[in-house]
Structures are given as structure tokens and as C-alpha cells.
C-alpha positions as CSV (number, residue, x, y, z in Angstrom):
1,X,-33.1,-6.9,-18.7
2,X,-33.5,-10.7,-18.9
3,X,-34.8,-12.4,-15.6
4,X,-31.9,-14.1,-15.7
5,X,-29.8,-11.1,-15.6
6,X,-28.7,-10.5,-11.7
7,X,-29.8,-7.8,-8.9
8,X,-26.5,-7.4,-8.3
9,X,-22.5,-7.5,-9.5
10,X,-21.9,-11.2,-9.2
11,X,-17.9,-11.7,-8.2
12,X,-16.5,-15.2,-8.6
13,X,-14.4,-16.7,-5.9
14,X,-11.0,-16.3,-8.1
15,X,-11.8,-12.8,-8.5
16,X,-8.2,-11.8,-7.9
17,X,-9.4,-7.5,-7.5
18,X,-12.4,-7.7,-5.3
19,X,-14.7,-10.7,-3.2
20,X,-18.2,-10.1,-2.0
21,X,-20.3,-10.9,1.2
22,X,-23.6,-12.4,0.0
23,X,-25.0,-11.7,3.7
24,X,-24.7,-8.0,3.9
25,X,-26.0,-7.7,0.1
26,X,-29.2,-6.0,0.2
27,X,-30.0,-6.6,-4.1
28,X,-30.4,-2.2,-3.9
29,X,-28.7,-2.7,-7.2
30,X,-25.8,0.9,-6.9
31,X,-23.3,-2.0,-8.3
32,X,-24.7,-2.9,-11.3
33,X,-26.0,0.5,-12.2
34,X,-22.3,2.0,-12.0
35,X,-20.9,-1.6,-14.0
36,X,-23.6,-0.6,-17.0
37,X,-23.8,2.9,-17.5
38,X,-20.4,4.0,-16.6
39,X,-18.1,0.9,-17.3
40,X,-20.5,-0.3,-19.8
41,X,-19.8,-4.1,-18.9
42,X,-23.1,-5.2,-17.5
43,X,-24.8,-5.5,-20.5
44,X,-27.3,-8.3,-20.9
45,X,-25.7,-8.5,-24.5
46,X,-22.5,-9.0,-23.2
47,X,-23.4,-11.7,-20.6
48,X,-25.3,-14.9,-20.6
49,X,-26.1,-15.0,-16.7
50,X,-23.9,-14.9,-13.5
51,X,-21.6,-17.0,-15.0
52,X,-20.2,-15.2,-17.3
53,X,-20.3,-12.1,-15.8
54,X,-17.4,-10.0,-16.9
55,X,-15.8,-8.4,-14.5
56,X,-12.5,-5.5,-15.9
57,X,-11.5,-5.5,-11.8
58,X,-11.8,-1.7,-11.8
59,X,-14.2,-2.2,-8.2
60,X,-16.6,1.1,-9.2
61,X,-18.9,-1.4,-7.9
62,X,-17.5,-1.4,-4.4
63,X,-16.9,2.0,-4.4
64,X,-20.9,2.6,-5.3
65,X,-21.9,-0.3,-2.3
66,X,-23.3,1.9,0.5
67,X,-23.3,-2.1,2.8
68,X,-20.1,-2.8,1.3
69,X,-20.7,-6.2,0.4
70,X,-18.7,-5.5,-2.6
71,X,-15.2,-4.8,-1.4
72,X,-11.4,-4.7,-2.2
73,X,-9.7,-8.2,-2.0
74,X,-7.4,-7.2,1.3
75,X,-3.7,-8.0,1.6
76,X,-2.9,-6.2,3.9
77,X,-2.3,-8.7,6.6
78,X,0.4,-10.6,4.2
79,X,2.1,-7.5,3.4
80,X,2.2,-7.3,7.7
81,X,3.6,-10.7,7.9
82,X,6.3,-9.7,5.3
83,X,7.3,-6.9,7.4
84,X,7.8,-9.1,10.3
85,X,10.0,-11.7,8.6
86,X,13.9,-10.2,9.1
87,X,14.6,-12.5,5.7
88,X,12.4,-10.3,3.8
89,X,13.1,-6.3,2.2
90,X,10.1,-5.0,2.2
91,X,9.7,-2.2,-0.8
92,X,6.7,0.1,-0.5
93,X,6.5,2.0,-4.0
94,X,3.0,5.0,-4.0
95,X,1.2,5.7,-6.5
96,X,0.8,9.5,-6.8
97,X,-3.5,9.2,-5.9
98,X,-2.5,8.0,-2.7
99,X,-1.5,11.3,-1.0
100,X,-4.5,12.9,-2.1
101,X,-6.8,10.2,-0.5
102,X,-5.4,8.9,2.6
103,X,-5.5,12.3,4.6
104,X,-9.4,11.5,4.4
105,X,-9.3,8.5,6.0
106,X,-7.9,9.9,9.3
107,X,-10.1,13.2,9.3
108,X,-8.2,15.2,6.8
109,X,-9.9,17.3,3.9
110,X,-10.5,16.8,0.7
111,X,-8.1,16.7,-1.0
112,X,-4.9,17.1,1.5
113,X,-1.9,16.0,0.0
114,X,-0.2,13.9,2.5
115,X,2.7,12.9,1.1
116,X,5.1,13.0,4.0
117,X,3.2,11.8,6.2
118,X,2.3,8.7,4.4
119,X,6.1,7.9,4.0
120,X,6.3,7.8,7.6
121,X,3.7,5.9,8.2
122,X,4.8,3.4,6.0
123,X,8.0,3.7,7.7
124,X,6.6,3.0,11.4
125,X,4.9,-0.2,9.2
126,X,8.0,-1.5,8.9
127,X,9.1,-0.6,5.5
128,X,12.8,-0.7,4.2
129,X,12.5,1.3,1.8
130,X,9.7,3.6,0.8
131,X,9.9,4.4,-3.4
132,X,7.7,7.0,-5.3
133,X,5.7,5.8,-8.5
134,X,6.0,8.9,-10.2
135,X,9.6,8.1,-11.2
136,X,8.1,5.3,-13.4
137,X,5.2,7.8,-14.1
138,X,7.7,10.1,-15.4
139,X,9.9,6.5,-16.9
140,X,6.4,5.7,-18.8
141,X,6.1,8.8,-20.5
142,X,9.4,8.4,-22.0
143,X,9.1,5.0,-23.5
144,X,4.8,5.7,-24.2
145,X,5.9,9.0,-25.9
146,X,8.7,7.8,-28.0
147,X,6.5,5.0,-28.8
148,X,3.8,7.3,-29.8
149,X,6.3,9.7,-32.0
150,X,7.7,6.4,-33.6
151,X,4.1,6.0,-34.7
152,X,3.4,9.2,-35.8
153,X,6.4,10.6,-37.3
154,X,7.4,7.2,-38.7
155,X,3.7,5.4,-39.0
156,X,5.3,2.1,-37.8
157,X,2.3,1.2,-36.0
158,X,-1.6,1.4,-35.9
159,X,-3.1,5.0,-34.7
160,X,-4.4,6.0,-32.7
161,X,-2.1,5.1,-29.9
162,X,-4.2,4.1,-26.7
163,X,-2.4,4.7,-23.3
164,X,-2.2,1.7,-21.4
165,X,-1.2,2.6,-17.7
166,X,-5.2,1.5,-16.7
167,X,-5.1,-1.9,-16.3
168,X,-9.3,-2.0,-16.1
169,X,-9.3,0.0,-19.7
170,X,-6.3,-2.4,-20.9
171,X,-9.1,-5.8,-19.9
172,X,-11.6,-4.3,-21.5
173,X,-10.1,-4.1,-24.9
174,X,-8.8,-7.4,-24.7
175,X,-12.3,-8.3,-23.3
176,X,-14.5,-6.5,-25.9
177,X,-12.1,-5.2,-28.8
178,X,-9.4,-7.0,-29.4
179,X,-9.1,-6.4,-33.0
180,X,-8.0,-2.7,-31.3
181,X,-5.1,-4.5,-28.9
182,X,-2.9,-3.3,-32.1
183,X,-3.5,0.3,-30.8
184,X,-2.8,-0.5,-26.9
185,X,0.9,1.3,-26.2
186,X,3.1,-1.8,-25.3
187,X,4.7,0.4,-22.4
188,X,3.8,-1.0,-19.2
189,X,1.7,0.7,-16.2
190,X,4.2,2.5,-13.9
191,X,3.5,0.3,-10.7
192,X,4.6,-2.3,-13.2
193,X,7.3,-1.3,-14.2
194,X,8.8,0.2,-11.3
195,X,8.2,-3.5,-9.5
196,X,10.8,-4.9,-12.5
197,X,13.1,-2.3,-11.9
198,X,13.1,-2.6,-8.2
199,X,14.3,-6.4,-8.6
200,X,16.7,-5.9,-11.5
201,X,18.1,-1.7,-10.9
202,X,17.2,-0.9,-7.3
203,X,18.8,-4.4,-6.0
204,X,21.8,-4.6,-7.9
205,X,22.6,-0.8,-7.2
206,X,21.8,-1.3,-3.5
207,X,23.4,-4.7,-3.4
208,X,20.0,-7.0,-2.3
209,X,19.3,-10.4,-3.1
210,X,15.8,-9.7,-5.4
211,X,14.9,-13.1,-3.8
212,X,14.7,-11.5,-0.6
213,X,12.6,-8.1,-1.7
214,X,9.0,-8.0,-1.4
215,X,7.3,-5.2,-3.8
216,X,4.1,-3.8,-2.4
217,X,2.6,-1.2,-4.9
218,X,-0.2,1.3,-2.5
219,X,-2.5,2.6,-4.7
220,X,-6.0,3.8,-5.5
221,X,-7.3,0.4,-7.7
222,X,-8.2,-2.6,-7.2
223,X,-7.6,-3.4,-10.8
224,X,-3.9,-3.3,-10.3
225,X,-4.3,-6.5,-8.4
226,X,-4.9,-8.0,-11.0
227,X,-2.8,-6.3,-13.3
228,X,0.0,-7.6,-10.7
229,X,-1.0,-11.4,-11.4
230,X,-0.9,-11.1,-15.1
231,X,1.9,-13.9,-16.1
232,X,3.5,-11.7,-18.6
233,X,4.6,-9.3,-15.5
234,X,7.4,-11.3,-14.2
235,X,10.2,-10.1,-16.6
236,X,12.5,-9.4,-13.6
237,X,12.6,-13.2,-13.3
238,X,12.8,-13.5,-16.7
239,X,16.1,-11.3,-17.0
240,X,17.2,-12.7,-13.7
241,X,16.8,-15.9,-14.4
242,X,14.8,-16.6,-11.2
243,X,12.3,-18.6,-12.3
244,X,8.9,-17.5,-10.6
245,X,10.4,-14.2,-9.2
246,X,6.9,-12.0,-9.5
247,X,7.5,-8.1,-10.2
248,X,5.0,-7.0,-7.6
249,X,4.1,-9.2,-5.2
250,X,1.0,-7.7,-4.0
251,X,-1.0,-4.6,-3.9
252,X,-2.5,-2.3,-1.4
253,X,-5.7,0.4,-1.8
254,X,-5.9,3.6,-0.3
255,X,-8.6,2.0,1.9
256,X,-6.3,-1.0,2.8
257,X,-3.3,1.0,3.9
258,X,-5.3,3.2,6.1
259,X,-7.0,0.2,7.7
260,X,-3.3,-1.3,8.9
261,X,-2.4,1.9,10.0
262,X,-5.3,2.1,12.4
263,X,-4.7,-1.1,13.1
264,X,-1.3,-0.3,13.9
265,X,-2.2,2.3,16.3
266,X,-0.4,4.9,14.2
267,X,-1.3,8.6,14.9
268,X,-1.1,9.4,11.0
269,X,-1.4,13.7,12.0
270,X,1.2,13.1,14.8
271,X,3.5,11.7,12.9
272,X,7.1,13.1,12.0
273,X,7.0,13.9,8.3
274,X,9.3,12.0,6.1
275,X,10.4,12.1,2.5
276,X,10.8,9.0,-0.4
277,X,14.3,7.0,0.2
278,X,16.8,8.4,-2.8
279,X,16.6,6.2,-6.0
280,X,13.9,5.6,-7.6
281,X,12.1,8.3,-5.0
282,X,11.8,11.3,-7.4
283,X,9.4,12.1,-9.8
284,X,8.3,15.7,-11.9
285,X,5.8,17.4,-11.8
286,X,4.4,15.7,-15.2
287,X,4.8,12.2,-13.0
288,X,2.1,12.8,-10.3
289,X,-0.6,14.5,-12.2
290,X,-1.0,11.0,-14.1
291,X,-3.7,10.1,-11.0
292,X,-5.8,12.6,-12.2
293,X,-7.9,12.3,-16.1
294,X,-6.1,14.0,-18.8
295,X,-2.9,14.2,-16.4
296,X,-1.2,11.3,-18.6
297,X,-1.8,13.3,-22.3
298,X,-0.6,16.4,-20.5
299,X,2.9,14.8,-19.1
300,X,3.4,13.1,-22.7
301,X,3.1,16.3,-24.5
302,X,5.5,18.0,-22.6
303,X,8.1,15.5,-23.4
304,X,6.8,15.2,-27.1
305,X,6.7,18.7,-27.7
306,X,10.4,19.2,-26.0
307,X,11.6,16.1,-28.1
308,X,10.0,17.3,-31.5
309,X,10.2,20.6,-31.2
310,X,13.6,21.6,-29.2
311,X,12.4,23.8,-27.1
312,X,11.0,24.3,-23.8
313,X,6.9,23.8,-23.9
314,X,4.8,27.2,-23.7
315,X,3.3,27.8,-20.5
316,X,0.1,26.6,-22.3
317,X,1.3,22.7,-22.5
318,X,2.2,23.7,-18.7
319,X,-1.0,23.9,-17.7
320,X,-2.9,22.2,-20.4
321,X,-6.8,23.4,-19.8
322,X,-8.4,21.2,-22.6
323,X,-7.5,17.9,-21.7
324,X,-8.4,18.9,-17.6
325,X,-11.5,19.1,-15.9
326,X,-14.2,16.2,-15.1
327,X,-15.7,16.2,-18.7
328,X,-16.1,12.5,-20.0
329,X,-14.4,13.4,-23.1
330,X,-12.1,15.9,-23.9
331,X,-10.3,16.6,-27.1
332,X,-7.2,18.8,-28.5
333,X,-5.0,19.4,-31.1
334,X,-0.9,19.9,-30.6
335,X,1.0,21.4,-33.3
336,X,4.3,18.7,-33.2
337,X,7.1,19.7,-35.6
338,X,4.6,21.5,-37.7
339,X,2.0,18.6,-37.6
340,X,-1.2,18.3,-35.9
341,X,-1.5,15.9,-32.9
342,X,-5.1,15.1,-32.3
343,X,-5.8,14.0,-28.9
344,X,-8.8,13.0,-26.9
345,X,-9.2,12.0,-22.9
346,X,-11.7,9.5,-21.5
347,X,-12.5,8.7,-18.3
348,X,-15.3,5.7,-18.6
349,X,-15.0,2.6,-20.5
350,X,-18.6,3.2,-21.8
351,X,-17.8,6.5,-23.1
352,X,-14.7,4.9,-25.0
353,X,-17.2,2.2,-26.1
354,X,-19.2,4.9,-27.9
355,X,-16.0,6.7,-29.7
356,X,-15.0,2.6,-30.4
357,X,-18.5,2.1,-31.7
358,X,-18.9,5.4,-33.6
359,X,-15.8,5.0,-35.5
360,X,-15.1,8.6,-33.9
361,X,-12.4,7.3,-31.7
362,X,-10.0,7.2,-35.1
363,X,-10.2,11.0,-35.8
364,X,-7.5,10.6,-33.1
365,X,-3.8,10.0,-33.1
366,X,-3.3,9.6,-29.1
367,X,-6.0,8.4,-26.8
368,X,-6.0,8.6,-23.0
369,X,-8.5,6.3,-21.6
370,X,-9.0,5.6,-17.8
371,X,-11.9,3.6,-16.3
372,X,-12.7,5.2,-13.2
373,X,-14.3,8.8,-12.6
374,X,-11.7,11.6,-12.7
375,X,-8.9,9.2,-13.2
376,X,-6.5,7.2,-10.6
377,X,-8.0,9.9,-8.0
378,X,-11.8,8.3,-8.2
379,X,-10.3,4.9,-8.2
380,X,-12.1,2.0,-6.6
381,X,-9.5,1.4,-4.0
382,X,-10.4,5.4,-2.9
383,X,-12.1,6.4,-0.1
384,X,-15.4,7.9,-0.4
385,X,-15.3,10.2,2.8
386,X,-18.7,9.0,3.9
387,X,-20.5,10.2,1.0
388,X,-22.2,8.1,-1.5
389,X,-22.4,8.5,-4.4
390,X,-19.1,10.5,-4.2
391,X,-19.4,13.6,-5.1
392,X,-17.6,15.9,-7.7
393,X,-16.6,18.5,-5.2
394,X,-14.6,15.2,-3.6
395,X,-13.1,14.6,-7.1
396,X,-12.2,18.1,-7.8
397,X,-10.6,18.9,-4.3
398,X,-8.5,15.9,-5.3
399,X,-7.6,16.6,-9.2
400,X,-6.8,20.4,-7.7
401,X,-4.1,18.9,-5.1
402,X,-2.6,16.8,-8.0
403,X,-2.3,19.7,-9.8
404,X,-0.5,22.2,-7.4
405,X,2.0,19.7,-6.5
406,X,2.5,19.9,-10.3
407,X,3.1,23.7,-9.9
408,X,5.6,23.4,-7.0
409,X,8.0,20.5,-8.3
410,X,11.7,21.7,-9.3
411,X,11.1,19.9,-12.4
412,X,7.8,19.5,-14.5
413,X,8.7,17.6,-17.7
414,X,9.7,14.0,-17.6
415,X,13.2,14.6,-19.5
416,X,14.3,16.4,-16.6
417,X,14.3,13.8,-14.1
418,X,17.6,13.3,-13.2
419,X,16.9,9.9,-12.3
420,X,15.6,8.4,-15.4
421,X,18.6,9.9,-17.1
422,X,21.1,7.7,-14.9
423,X,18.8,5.0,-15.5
424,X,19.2,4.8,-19.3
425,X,22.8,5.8,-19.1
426,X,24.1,2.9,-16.5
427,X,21.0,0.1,-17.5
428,X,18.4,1.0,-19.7
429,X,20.4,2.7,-22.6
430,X,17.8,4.4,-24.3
431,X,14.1,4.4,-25.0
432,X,12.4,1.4,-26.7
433,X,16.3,-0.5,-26.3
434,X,15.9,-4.0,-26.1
435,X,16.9,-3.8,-22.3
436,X,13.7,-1.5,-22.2
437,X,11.8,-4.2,-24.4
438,X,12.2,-6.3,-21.7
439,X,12.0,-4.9,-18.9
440,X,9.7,-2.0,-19.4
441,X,7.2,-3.5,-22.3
442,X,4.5,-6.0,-22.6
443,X,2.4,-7.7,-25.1
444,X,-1.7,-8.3,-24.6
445,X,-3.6,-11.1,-25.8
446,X,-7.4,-12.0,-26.6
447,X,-10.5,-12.7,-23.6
448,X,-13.1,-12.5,-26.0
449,X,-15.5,-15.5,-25.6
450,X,-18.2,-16.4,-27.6
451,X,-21.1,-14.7,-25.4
């Protein structure tokens, strides 16, 4: 490396993900190994000093700082002061990572899925309402995979297909390959849309001004606070005609929410378990295993396989081995009406960088990519239980809990969630619709500088 090339991650002032303390920094140089051999953004090629340091907001680099200089950009004292304003609704929507993180914070295992105690908690916060992001987990696999068979069955649009619910992996494209936006699903994240739906749907059917709601998204990334801020996420204004009416207002980390709890003085194992408020508070099976690598390609095959197919998916698709596991890159093939679907997972922007580089990455039709080590569940928002470098074990413990809450839903397949159906029947109308165009889509646009 260049002497000009830092000891550390540089992060800008305007970094709208994560801020650094310069004091506590001890140069031992964890960030920037994580940023270059797993994200694969710190390359001297790829910078011309700490100016133009590209950052994709995923925070791996707080998550590797044993001082924790590096560290989420906290919000959780606004999110308090919204709470405390009787003119505000304040909506919690959690991401499914959440429940298998937060029990750690407060001397839980590895692992625990905390589910119902998190809702309380979030109720003795102060919430009105406390909303589950697997409904627009399971809401995103119905407009990525009809987007996807479009695509395939049809060939209306580039393959292959790149999911796009990382908003890290979505930066770096537009960062580093834009000439491969093209093959980025349009279909939002689901903390983003659920945060449109919750101003447009959830108000009107529960009679709120949106003016009034506050959206706070918990989850395990910091890059989804910047995903938050992009300006084409405001399409709940846009349909509302509110001019400035923000989907999500702000978002809170794993780490962040268990800070206010303590704070709070909450006795997060004494508390009364609770479950999600009703609308937009259910999700399958095939919804909260998207926190964990290959948990997205599994839930979309499910529904692709029902939809093409007309039947039930095998027990196979039910518990779909090759696309699970904590291997960087995992591939499959899905026989679809007769047709092989050839399908890879990646969890690492640097190991999509070298499928990119390779050409390899178009032997594919559908491509999973998420930044962060064994999905949503390593994300940089996480906690690390003490132990750094995390370990797999930690990861694993995790992914397993994911999956067994799989295993005991009522439902397991997107299409069955009785929710989404009322959704499209009384608002949405049908998949791809131009109510879902608008409310459920977005568009992506070139960062590449001249570096």
C-alpha cells in the first residue's frame, strides 16, 4: 500500500451509517483489514487517499474495532424524544435478525430468539404500535420473484437477477459496477417498503394522520441508515402528496435498541412476553429466514416453484441445504416449469467482486448477494457478545434460530400470508401493478467517480 493510504477506515463527518472517535483510535488496523479482504472496498486502486475513501455503510469495520472508535451513528435518543411527544405515533417495525441478537445483549445465549420479549420492550419504550418486517420480507419475495420469473420466463430484462434487499451490496454496484445496475431487482428492501406502506396502508386502514407517524426500522445494519436517507425513498409522500413525508424516519441497531433499554431501566428477562400488533405483524416462515445468507433465494423459490409449477414445494425447497451454511459462495440449480434456475449465494462484496470480475457471476440466472458475514445475522449493527473477531459458532447459533422459527411457523411460503393477500386485493392489486411500481419499487443511479 501507498504511504498515503491510511492505518485506519477514515469516516467523513456526513457519514450518515457510522462516525468515529479519532481519540480512542489506536491505528491496530482490524477496520481496514475487514474493509479490504472481505468488503473489498479499501483498495489502494480504488482510492486516492482519505478523501476519497469509499465507504458502502455496511460498518464491518465497527463490528471488527476491539476500542470501538468506529461505531454505529446512534439515534436512539431522537427516537426517545419521539416517544415523548403525545403529537407523534410512534411505529416500531423489526427486522427478523433482531430476535436472534438482542437476547445477547442482556446475558442471553447465542442465538435466543427473543421475539416476545423484544415487543415488550419496545412497548414499555413507548411504542404505539410494534410491526414485524417479515410481512414485507414475505411482500418482497412476491414482487422480487415475479420480477425474476418475468425475466426468465419472458427475458424482459437483463439476467442474472441480483437481489437488492442489502443496501451495502446495492452501493457497491452503483459504486464499482454500474454498468450491472441493469441486473439489480428494482423491488425495494423490506424495512423500505414496509416504512411506505405504513404511511400510505397502515394509516389509512387505522385512520392516522401519516404526518403524525414516526417509522423507526430496528435492525442489525448500519447500512440501512443510509439506505433510509436515500431521496428516492420517500414515495409515501410522493403518493400522498406530502411533500417531504420520509418513509422511515430513522433507524435503530441491535446495539442501539439494547442500549435504550438499559437506559430505560427495563428488565428485558422480566418482562411480560408480548406479540406484534395485527396488520402488518405477520410474516412466514420464508419471511424471517431472509436475516440469515441464502435465506432470501430459499423464500423466493418457494414462491417461484409454487407459482410455476402449481404445486406445493418438495420438502427439499423446504429446507433448501445448498444455498445454507456459512460458505462464501454457494450455488444450485431449480428445475422451474421444466427449466433450469441457476442460482448462486454470496455473502461478501469481495467474493461477488471476483464472480463480477471472472465473468463467472453470468453462469447465473438469480443472484443473492449480502455484504456482511452470514447475512443480516453478522450485520454491523449486531452484537459481538464480547468476542472479537466474532466467531462462527456465534454466527451459526444465530442462522440455526432463524431457521427453527422457520420450522415452527403455521405458514412457510410467502403466498400464504394472509396478509399480503388483503393487501393486494384492497390496495396493491397485484404484483409489479403500477400502485406496486410506486410504492414498492425503486430505481438506482451511478457513484462511480473517476478514482
Amino acid at each position: 500500500m501507498s504511504e498515503r493510504y491510511p492505518k485506519s477506515v477514515p469516516v467523513s463527518p456526513d457519514n450518515p451509517a457510522i462516525e468515529k472517535d479519532e481519540d480512542i483510535c489506536a491505528n491496530c488496523s482490524h477496520c481496514l483489514a475487514v474493509c479490504a479482504e472481505e468488503i473489498g472496498v479499501a483498495q489502494p486502486c480504488k482510492v486516492t487517499g482519505a478523501d476519497d475513501f469509499t465507504c458502502i455503510h455496511c460498518g464491518q469495520c465497527a463490528a471488527a474495532c476491539p476500542e470501538r472508535a468506529i461505531r454505529a451513528k446512534s439515534q436512539w435518543r431522537e427516537a426517545a424524544m419521539a416517544v415523548n411527544d403525545p403529537q407523534k405515533i410512534v411505529i416500531f417495525s423489526t427486522a427478523p435478525s433482531v430476535r436472534v441478537g438482542l437476547g445477547e445483549c442482556f446475558g442471553g445465549k447465542p442465538g435466543d430468539f427473543v421475539e416476545s420479549y423484544m415487543v415488550s420492550a419496545l412497548r414499555k419504550l413507548g411504542a404505539d404500535f410494534v410491526l414485524d418486517v417479515a410481512f414485507s420480507a414475505d411482500l418482497t419475495i412476491m414482487e422480487e420473484g415475479t420480477e425474476f420469473l418475468k425475466r426468465f420466463i419472458a427475458d424482459s430484462h437483463p439476467l442474472p437477477q441480483f437481489t437488492s434487499c442489502c443496501p451495502a451490496w446495492v452501493k457497491y454496484i452503483e459504486t464499482f459496477h454500474p454498468e450491472r445496475i441493469p441486473c439489480l431487482s428494482s423491488t425495494k428492501s423490506p424495512i423500505s417498503m414496509q416504512g411506505a406502506l405504513i404511511k400510505t396502508y397502515f394509516s389509512k386502514e387505522k385512520g392516522i394522520d401519516p404526518r403524525r407517524i414516526v417509522n423507526i426500522a430496528v435492525a442489525p445494519c448500519t447500512a440501512k441508515k443510509f439506505e433510509i436517507s436515500r431521496e428516492e425513498l420517500c414515495s409515501a409522500g410522493a403518493y400522498l402528496g406530502i411533500p417531504g413525508l420520509r418513509d422511515n424516519d430513522y433507524v435503530l441497531t441491535t446495539r442501539e435498541l439494547a442500549e435504550w433499554i438499559r437506559e430505560a431501566g427495563i428488565g428485558f428477562y422480566d418482562l411480560t412476553p408480548s406479540a406484534f400488533d395485527s396488520l402488518m405483524g405477520e410474516g412466514s416462515g420464508a419471511g424471517v429466514i431472509f436475516g440469515n445468507t441464502g435465506g432470501v433465494m430459499e423464500a423466493a423459490l418457494r414462491m417461484a416453484y409454487s407459482v410455476v409449477n402449481g404445486i406445493e414445494p418438495p420438502d427439499l425447497l423446504m429446507q433448501y441445504q445448498p444455498v445454507r451454511g456459512l460458505e462464501q459462495v454457494k450455488e444450485s440449480v431449480v428445475s422451474l416449469g421444466g427449466r433450469d434456475v441457476r442460482t448462486a449465494v454470496v455473502y461478501g462484496t469481495r467474493a461477488a467482486e471476483q464472480l463480477i470480475a471472472t465473468g463467472a457471476v453470468d453462469d447465473y440466472d438469480f443472484v443473492e448477494v449480502m455484504t456482511c458475514p452470514g447475512g443480516c445475522i453478522g450485520g454491523g449493527g449486531q452484537p459481538d457478545n464480547g468476542i472479537l473477531p466474532v466467531p462462527d459458532q456465534l454466527r451459526m447459533a444465530r442462522i440455526r434460530s432463524l431457521y427453527l422459527a422457520d420450522q415452527e411457523r403455521s405458514f412457510r411460503n410467502s403466498l400464504e400470508n394472509q396478509e399480503i393477500k388483503h393487501l393486494y386485493e384492497t390496495f396493491i392489486g397485484e404484483p409489479m401493478s403500477k400502485m406496486a411500481q410506486l410504492l414498492l419499487h425503486t430505481s438506482y443511479h451511478s457513484r462511480k467517480r473517476g478514482i
